[in-house]
N, C-alpha and C positions, 0 to 999 in steps of 0.2 A: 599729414594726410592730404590729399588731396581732394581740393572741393570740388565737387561731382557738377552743380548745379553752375557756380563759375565756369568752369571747363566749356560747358556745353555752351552758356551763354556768350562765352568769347568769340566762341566756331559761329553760333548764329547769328547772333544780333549783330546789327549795321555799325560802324564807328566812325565818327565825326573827328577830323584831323585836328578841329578848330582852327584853319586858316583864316584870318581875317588881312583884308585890305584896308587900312585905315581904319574905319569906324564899321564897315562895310565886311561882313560874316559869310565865307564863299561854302554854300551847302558842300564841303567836299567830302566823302565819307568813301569805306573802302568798297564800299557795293559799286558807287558811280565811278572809282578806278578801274575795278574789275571791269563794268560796263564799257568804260573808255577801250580797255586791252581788246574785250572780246572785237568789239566794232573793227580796233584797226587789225587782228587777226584775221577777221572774218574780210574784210577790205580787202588786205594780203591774198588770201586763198581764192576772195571771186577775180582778182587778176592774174595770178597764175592760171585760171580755169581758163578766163577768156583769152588768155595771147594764146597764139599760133608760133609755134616753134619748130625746129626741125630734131632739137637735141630729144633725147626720150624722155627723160623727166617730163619736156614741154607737151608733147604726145600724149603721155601718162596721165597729166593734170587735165587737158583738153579731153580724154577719153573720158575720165571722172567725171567733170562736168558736166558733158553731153549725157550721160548715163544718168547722173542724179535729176537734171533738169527734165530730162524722159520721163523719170520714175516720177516726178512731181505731177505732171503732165497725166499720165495715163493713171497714175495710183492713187491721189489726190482728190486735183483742178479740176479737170474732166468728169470723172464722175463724181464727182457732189456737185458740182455744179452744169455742168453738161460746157459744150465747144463756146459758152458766153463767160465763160471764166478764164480762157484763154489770155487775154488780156491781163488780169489779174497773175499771173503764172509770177511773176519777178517777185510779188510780193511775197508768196507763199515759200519760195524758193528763200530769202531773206531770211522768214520768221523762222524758219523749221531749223536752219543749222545756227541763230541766233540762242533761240531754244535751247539745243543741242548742245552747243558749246557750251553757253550758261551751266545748263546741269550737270556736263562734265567738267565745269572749272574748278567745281565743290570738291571734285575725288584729288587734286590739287594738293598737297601740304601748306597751310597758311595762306589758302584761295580758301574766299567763301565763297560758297553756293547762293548767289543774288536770285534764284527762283526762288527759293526760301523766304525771300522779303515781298510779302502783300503788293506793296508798293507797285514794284518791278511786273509781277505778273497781274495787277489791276492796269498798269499803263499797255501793257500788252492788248489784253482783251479786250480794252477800251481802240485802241489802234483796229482788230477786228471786229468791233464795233459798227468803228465809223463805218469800216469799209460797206458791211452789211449793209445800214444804210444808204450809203451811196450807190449799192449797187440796186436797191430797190428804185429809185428815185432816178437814176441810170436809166432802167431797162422799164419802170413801169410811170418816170414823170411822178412829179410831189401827189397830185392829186388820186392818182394808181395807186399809188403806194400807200398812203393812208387808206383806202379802200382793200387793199389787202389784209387790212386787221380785221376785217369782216369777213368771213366765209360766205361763199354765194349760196343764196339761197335761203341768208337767215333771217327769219321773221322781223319786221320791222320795231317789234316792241324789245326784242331781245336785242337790238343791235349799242343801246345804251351799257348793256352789260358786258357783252361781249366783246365791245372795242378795247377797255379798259386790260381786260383781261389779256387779251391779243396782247397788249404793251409789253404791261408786265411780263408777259412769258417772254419778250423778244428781252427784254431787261434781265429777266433772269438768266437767260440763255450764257448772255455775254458774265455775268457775275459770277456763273459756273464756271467758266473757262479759266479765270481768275483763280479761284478757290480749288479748282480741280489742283491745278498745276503746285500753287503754293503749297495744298496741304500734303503730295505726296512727297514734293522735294523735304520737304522741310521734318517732318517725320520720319524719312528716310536718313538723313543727315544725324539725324538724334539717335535712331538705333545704332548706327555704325561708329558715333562718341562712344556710346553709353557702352556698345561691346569691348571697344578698344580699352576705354578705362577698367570696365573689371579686369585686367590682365594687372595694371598698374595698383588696382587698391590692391586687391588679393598681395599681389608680392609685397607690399611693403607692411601688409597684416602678419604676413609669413612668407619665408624663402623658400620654403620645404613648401604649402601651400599654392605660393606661387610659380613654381617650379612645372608643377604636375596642373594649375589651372591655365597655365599661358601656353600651353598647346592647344588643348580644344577650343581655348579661347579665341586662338591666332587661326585655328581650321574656320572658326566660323565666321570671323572676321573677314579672311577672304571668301568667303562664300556669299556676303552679304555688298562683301565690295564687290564681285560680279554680278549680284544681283540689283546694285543698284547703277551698273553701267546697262543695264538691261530699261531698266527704270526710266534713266535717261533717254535713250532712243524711243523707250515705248511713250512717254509721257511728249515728248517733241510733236511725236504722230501724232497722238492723238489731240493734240492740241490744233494742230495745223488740221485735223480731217474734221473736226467738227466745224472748225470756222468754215472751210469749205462747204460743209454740209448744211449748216445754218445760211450762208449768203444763196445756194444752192432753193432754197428753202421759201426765201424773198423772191428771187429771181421767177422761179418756177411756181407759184403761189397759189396757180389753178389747175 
């Protein structure tokens, strides 16, 4: 029989190679392979985007990129943050097909889904973090910007309380970002095991059973694998439009 809970935990959990250099243990696990692949993927693709060619592939790629860096631009940067995000435009451009690709690595045979791992998307959120910070600090000077955790106007006895609070929401802000992302990859990932497997218990409970449940099984199995390529794209976005929206947030504060 086949163990249901193994299975699932092979596909999710992270695996440690155990490379050691001498005495010396090198963190290598299959998430930071995958991470390694997507990066120089992703490397690959922003320079096909950027050369200038004349053959049509090169055209093709160069139209792509100009469209997608648009679409960041206007769909995005821009509005959550207004024409002072501009600047910022490369980053968000990075994070959204880093994202992206990630979540699509998982739909992959024997690629895991490294949005899945906390880790992966707390180091994320924490990178849109800083940036929010910086851009408060940027646009409004250290001393601004801690003044922004005060709404104007607020009574001087309230302002003990209210700083505090101010934090913690910018804290929690970024913690959601983290947990949004992880919990849908990763719950996603487990439905689409756990569908696939009952095709495999079922038939080996019964041939005749398994026979007649590995259709509807296999219909909804692709229906759940399109819906989590849907998933994918939608959870990128919206990762990438809140961080916008949040530095957007700092920036614009009054």
């Amino acid at each position: 029989m086949i163990e249901v809970s193994e299975t699932i935990a092979h596909h999710i959990l992270d695996h440690d190679f155990g490379v050691m250099v001498g005495t010396l243990h090198l963190p290598l696990t299959v998430h930071t392979v995958t991470m390694f692949c997507i990066s120089v993927v992703l490397l690959g693709v922003g320079m096909l985007m950027a050369r200038r060619g004349k053959s049509v592939f090169s055209r093709l790629m160069s139209t792509i990129g100009e469209e997608y860096v648009g679409f960041m631009r206007d769909g995005i940067v821009v509005p959550g943050m207004g024409q002072e995000g501009r600047p910022f435009l490369s980053y968000f451009c990075t994070l959204f097909l880093f994202i992206l690709f990630s979540n699509l690595a998982g739909l992959i045979p024997e690629v895991k889904t490294i949005t899945s791992n906390i880790a992966v998307t707390g180091a994320l959120a924490l990178c849109s973090g800083v940036l929010i910070v910086y851009c408060g600090i940027k646009f409004h000077g250290v001393v601004g910007f801690i003044k922004t955790f005060v709404p104007g106007g607020t009574p001087w006895w309230l302002v003990p309380l209210i700083f505090p609070l101010e934090v913690i929401s910018l804290i929690i802000r970024v913690c959601v970002l983290a947990i949004r992302l992880f919990a849908n990859m990763l719950s996603g990932h487990m439905v689409l095991l756990s569908l696939l497997l009952i095709i495999f218990i079922i038939g080996q409970m019964s041939k005749i059973a398994g026979t007649g449940a590995a259709i509807p099984a296999m219909g909804l199995e692709i229906f759940m694998t399109c819906l989590e390529l849907l998933v994918a794209f939608l959870q990128a976005y919206v990762f990438t439009l809140l961080t916008s929206i949040y530095a957007g947030l700092v920036i614009h504060s009054h």
